[in-house]
C-alpha positions in Angstrom: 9.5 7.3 8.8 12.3 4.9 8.8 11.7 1.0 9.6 14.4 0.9 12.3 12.2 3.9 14.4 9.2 1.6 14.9 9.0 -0.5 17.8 8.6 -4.4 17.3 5.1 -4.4 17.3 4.6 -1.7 14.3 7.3 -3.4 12.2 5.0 -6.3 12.7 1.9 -5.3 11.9 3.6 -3.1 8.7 5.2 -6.4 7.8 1.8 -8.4 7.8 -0.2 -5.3 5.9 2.9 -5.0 3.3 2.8 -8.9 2.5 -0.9 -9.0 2.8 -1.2 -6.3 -0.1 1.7 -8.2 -1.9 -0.1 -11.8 -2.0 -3.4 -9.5 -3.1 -1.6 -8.2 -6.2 0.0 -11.8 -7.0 -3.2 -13.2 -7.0 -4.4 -10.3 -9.6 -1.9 -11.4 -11.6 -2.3 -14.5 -11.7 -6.0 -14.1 -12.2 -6.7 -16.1 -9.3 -10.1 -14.8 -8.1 -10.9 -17.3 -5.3 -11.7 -16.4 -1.7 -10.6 -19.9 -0.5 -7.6 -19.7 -2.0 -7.2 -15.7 -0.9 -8.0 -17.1 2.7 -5.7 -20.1 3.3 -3.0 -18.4 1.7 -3.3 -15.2 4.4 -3.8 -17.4 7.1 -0.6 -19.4 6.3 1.4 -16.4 5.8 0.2 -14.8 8.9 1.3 -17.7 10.9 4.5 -18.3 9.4 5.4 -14.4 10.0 4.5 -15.4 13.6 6.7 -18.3 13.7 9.5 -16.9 12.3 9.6 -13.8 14.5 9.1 -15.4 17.7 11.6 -14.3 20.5 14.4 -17.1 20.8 14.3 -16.3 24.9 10.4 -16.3 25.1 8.8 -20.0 24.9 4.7 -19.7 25.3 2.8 -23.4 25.2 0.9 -21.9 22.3 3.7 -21.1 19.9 5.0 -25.1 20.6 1.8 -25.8 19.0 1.6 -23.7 16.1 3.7 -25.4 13.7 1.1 -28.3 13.8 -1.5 -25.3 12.6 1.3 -23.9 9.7 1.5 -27.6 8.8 -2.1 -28.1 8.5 -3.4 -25.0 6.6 -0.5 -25.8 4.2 -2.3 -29.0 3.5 -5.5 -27.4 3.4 -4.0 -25.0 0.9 -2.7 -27.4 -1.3 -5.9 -29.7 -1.0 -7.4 -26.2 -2.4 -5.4 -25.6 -5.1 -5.5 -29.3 -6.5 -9.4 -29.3 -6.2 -9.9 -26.2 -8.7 -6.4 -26.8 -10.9 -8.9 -28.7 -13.4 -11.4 -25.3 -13.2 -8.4 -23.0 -14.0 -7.1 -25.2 -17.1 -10.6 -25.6 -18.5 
């Protein structure tokens, strides 16, 4: 099945479930077993994808207010990460 045969919405939803199972091995490798960490960093990826796909012609109130959500869970995620560095150097 070629990528260019699938409509938008499967090239989405393939995109999200290929970078989903990408960020899963990274972690692996990186021995980074946390379900906080597994969370925020799906959750930002998930809305970036959605920013950065959005149709330049189509302007819904809720995708004005997502960057403020990107921004925050980015905060979150580094709050996250600087809360258990000392637990991963230990």
């Amino acid at each position: 099945m070629a990528f260019e045969s699938l409509n938008p919405v499967q090239r989405f939803v393939y995109s999200l479930f290929v970078l989903f199972l990408v960020t899963i091995l990274v972690l692996i490798v990186f021995s980074l077993y946390s379900l906080e960490i597994f969370a925020m960093v799906i959750i930002i990826e998930f809305l970036f994808v959605v920013q950065l796909t959005k149709p330049a012609h189509f302007h819904a109130l809720w995708r004005k207010n997502i960057s403020f959500f990107v921004l925050l869970s980015f905060i979150l995620l580094i709050l996250i990460i600087f809360l258990s560095t000392p637990a991963l150097f230990k």
